[in-house]
Structures are given as C-alpha cells and as structure tokens.
N, C-alpha and C positions, 0 to 999 in steps of 0.2 A: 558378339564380343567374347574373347576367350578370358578365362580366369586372370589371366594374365594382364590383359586389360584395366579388368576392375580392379587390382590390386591398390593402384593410387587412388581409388574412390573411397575404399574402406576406411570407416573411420578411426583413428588412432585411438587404443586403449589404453592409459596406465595403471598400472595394478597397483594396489599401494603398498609399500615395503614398510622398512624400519626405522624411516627417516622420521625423523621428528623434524614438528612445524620449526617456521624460523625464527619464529620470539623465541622459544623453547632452546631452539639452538644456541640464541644471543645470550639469553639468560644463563644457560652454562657455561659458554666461554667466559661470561662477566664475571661467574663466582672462579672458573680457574684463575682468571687472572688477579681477584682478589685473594682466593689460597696462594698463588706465588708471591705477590706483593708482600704478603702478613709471613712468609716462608726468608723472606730476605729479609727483613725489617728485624726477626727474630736473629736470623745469621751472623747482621751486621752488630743485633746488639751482645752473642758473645763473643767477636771478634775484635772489637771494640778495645778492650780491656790488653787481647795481645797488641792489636795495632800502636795504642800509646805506652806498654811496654816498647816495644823496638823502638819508637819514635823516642822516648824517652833513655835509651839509649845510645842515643845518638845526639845526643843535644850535653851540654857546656851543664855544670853542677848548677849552677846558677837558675837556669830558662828549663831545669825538670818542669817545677810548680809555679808558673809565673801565670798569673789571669791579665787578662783572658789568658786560655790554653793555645797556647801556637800547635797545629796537628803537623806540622813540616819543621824538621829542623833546619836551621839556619845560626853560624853555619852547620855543618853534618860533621862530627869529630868521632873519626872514625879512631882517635888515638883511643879511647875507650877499650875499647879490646883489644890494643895494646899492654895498657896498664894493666888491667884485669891478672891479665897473667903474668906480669911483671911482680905485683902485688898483692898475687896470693898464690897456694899451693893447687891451683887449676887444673895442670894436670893429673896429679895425684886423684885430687877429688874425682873427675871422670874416669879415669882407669878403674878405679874400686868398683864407682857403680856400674861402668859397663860388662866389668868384671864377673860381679852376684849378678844385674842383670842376664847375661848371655846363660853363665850357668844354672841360677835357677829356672829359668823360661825352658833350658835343653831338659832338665830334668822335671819339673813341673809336667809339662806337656808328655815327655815320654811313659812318667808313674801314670799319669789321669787317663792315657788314651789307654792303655796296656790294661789298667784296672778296669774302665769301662769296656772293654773288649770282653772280659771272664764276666761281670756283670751283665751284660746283652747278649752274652752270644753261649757258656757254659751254664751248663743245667748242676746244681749243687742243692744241699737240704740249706735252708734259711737263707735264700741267696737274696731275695726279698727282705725280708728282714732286717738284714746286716747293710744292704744298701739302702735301708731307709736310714739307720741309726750312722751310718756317716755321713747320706747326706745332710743329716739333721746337726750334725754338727757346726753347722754353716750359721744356722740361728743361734749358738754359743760365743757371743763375743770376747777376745782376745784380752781382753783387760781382765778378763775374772778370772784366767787363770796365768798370767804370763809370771806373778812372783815365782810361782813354783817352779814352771816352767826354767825361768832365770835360773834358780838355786838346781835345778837340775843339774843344767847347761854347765855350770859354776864346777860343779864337782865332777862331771866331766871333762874337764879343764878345756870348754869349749870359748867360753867367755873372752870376751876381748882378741876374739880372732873373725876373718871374714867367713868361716866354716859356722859359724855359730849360724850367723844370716840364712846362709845355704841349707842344712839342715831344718833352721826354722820351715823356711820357706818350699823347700823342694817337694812338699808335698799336699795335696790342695784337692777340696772335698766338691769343690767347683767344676775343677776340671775334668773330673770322673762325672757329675751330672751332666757337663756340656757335651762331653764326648758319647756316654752312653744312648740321651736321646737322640744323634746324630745315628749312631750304630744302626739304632733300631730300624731308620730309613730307610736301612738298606737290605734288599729282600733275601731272606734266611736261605733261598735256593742256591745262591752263590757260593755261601758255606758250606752246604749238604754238597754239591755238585765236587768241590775242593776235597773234601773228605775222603768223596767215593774215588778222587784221584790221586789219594794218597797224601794230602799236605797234614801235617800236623797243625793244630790249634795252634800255634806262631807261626807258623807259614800264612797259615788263614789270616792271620793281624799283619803281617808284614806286607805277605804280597796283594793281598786283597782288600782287607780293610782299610790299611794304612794310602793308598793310593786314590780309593775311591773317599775318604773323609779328608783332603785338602781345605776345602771351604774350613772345616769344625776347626781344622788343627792350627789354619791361621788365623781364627779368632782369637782361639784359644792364645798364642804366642803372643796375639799381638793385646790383650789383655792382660796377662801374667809380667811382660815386659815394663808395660806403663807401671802397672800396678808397683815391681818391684825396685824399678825406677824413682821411681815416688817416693816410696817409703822413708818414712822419717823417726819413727815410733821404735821400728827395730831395730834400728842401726844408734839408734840415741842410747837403748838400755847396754847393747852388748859392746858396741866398739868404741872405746875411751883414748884410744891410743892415734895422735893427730896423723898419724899416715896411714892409720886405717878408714879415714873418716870419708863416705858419700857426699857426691853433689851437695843434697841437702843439707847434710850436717856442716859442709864447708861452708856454704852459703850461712847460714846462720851464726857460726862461727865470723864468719867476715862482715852482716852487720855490725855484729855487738862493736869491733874494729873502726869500723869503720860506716857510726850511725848515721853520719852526714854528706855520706857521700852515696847521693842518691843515683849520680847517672851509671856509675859504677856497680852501686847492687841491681841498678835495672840490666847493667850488659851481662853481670852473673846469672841473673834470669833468664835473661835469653839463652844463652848458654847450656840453661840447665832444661830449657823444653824445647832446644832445637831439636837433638836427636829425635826424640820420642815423635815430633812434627815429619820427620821425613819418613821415619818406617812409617807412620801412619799413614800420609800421602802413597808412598809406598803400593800397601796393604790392603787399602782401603776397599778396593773391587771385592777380594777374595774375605776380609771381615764382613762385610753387607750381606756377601752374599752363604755366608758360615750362618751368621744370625737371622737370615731369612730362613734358612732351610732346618735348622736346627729343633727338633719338636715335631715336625710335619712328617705322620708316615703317610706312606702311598706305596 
C-alpha cells in the first residue's frame, strides 16, 4: 500500500485554536445583548423628552398636558407652525443666531487651530508655559469676570450690538487644547520634510495640517456651533434691542407673551433645536471620529 492509500486511515487531528468553549461563547453574546438592551433603554430615555416635545407640538392647546399622556397626536395641527410665525418675530430670531453662530464657529475654529499649530509644532522660550496658563483659563468661570468684561465692552461702544457676541466669543481656550493634541498625532516628519521643501510655517498649517486634522476640526465646529447656538447668558447681558435678539432670548421673550400657550412654545422649541439636530446628524461620523482620535499619539 502506497502513502497514498493510508491517507484516509490516518487519524484526524485538531489542534486547539482561540475558540472558546460554547457556554463561554453563550455567556458573551448574553452580556452583549444585555449591554445593547441597557444601550437603548438609555437612548430611548433621552429621546424621550424630544419625542414629546414634537408630539406636543403638534397637538391642539388643550391635549399638551392631558393624563393620561396621549404619545400620538390626534388630530396633528400642523397650523402650529403656522402661527408661530404669524405670531412672533421668528425670523428675526433665527437669522441673528445663525448669524453669530456661522461667524463665531468660522473664527473660533480658525484662531484655535492656527494657535494650536505654533503651540505643537513651533519651538519658542515659555511656549509650555504660556500654553498651560491659557489653557487653565478654562477652569476660570465666566461669571466672575463678565461685569468688567461688560463695562469694558460698554466703553468700547460694543454693547448692544451683535459684534459684542462675536468678539466675546471668537476666541476659545478649548479650541486650541482640542486642536493641539490632535496636531501632536501627527508625525513631526511631515513638517520637517515640508520645510526642507521650502513651505513656510503657514503653508505647513494650510496645506498639511489643515487637511490632515478634518476629524479635530469637525468636532471642533460642531461644538462651538451648539455651544453658541445655545447661548443665553451672552446675548441676555449685551443685546437689549428687540431686533437684535437670539432664538433663545426670543423664545423667552414669547413665553412671558404668551404663558399659556403651551403647543405654541413647544413648536418654538422645536424650531429652536432643529438646526442644531441636522448638522449634528450631519457631522456625526467625522465628530466620533475627531473625539476618538483626539489625544492618541502613534
């Protein structure tokens, strides 16, 4: 009999690999499936709160607060955002904040990356130093210095203009942290190699850094947006004058108005975090993945 022969005689060996037994197996799939379970339940409970916003913008004055809670409107009065802006200065309000939003985020973003660029990447005496005591600024809260701040602002005759917003804001001790430890990710050979091919120190930021930190830079915008979307604090001290006035300050302004009409200030709500919900939808891949990578050299 040739080799060949005994071949189907030999006994089959299995070597044992990396499999784990099958309890072992079940038992893991069971806690995944409990981490997703406990992952939705979390989800659903902060989604919750928008869900019966909208739902409640969509329902008659009446069936807002009715118990039980009906979660469907019936009927669906979709005149609501209609009247909205029949009944208040809606556009206005939007236009301001999309306003200082767009520009503060365009300048925000471009001071913090630009800074973080000479922070990571240029050699200076106390460059350490100076970038600890800004970024430490961050643990300084706003309230304890904004009077001065204002009277500043005041004699600058910035006050009671949408430039007061913009200057407050345009500059941010965050964004130079987020950007810098992004920089650092990125291997110094790039810069040196740019150097030796003649780019200057803004060419290095422009054409190199600026292309390869996408993730950092869409965190960053889509942070600074919310954020100054948001704001309520700022635009309540400086801007008095009713056509200057933000989302928010409109909104508050049209409760006091209009206390009892509750389906109405839920569709101004809506309203006022729709945007912010679409860039985020948006955005979302390239913020994930900014804030994943963000800190991590390699």
């Amino acid at each position: 009999m040739t080799a060949t022969d005994l071949a189907p005689l030999a006994p089959t060996i299995t070597v044992p690999g990396n499999r784990r037994p099958p309890a072992r197996r079940v038992a893991s799939r069971g806690w995944r499936i409990v981490g997703y379970a406990a992952l939705v339940l979390a989800a659903a409970g902060l989604l919750l709160p928008f869900y019966w916003m909208v739902v409640a913008s969509l329902k008659t004055n009446n069936d807002v607060f009715t118990i039980p809670i009906t979660w469907l409107p019936d009927p669906v009065v979709w005149r609501n955002y209609v009247d909205i802006w029949q009944r208040s200065d809606m556009t206005t309000w939007l236009w301001n904040t999309l306003l200082l939003s767009v520009v503060v985020t365009f300048l925000q973003v471009f001071t913090g990356s630009f800074a973080a660029y000479g922070f990571a990447r240029v050699r200076f005496p106390g460059r350490n130093l100076l970038f600890l005591a800004y970024v430490g600024t961050i643990a300084v809260p706003w309230q304890s210095y904004m009077i001065p701040q204002f009277i500043l602002f005041s004699k600058l005759q910035l006050s009671n203009t949408l430039w007061s917003i913009v200057a407050l804001q345009a500059f941010g001790a965050f964004g130079v942290f987020l950007m810098k430890q992004f920089y650092e990710t990125i291997p110094e050979e790039l810069s040196e190699s740019a150097r030796v091919d003649g780019l200057t120190e803004f060419g290095i930021y422009r054409r190199i850094m600026l292309p390869l930190s996408r993730p950092a830079l869409a965190s960053l915008t889509l942070l600074t947006f919310v954020t100054t979307w948001n704001d309520y604090l700022g635009p309540l001290i400086y801007l008095r004058s009713p056509e200057l006035r933000t989302i928010q300050l409109g909104l508050n302004t049209f409760i006091s108005q209009y206390n009892a009409e509750y389906a109405l200030i839920m569709t101004g709500s809506v309203l006022s975090v729709l945007p912010v919900a679409v860039i985020f939808l948006l955005g979302q891949r390239y913020f994930i993945e900014g804030i994943a990578t963000t800190g991590l050299k390699g």
